[in-house]
N, C-alpha and C positions, 0 to 999 in steps of 0.2 A: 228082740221086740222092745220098741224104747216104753218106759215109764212113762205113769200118767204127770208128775214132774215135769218131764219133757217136753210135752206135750202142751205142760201149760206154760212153761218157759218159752217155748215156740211158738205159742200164740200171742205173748206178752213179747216179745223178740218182734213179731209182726208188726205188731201194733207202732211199734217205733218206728222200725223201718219203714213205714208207709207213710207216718208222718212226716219223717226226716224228709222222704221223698214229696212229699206236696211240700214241705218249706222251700226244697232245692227246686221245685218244678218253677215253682209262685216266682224266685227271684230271677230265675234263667230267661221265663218265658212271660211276664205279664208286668206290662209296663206301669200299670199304675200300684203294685208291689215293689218295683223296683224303685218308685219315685218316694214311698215312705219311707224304705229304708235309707234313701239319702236323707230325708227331714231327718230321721231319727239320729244319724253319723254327727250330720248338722248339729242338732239338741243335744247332744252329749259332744260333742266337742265344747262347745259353748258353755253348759254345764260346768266341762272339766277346767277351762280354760279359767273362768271366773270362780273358781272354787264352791260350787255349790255343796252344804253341809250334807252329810250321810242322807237323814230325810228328803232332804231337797231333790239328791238322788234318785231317792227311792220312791218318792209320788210322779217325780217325772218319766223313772224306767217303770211303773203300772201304766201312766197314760200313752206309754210309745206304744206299750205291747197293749193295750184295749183299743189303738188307732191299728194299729199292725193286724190284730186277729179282726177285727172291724172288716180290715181290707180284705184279708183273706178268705172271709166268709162271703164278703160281694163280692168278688171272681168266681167263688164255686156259684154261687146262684145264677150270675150272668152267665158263665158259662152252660148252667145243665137250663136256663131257658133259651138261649140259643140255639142249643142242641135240641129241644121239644118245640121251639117256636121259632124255625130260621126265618118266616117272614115277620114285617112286622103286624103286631097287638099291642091293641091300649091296656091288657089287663099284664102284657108280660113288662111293656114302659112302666110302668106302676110299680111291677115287679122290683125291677131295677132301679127306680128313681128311689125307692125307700132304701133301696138297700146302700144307694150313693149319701143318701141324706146320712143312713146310718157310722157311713165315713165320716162324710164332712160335718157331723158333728162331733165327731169325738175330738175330729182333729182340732176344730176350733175351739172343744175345752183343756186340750192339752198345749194347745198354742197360748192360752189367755195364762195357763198355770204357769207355761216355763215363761211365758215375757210376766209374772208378778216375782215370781224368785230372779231374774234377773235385775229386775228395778233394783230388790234388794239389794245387790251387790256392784251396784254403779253407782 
């Protein structure tokens, strides 16, 4: 009979594993995940290339992953209104259009961050 240990080991085991698998879902299968993660390859090559200091780093890998989990969380919502609203709605467009804004803003302040640390170092 496993322990209650186990059990919560196994739940905590879960938990990752399901995650792991919507990162691997997101990049295999959704094209606008897979186009951050090349900005992101981009922005840290760049980054490395020009030496950006530890910090410089370190605000720039926060804004990749607040653009990345941004993206991630508008796939799941497009997706699960899709799936509740396969014709179109103005309230499910809405839906969607904030949650794109909710991208295309991060990305536009993670883009104004890495082009003000790059001035820096040209």
């Amino acid at each position: 009979m496993p322990s209650p240990q186990d059990s919560a080991f196994r739940r905590v085991y879960m938990k990752f594993y399901y995650a792991f698998a919507g990162l691997i879902d997101g990049i295999l299968h959704d094209f606008s995940i897979q186009l951050q993660f090349c900005f992101a390859a981009f922005a840290l090559s760049v980054a490395l290339i020009f030496h950006f200091t530890v910090i410089e780093l370190s605000i720039l890998m926060v804004c990749i992953g607040l653009v990345l989990c941004f993206e991630y969380l508008n796939s799941a919502v497009e997706a699960m209104i899709d799936h509740l609203e396969p014709k179109f709605a103005p309230d499910a467009k809405v839906a969607k259009d904030l949650g794109a804004a909710s991208v295309g803003l991060s990305a536009l302040v993670a883009l104004i961050i890495g082009v003000m640390f790059l001035l820096n170092h040209i």
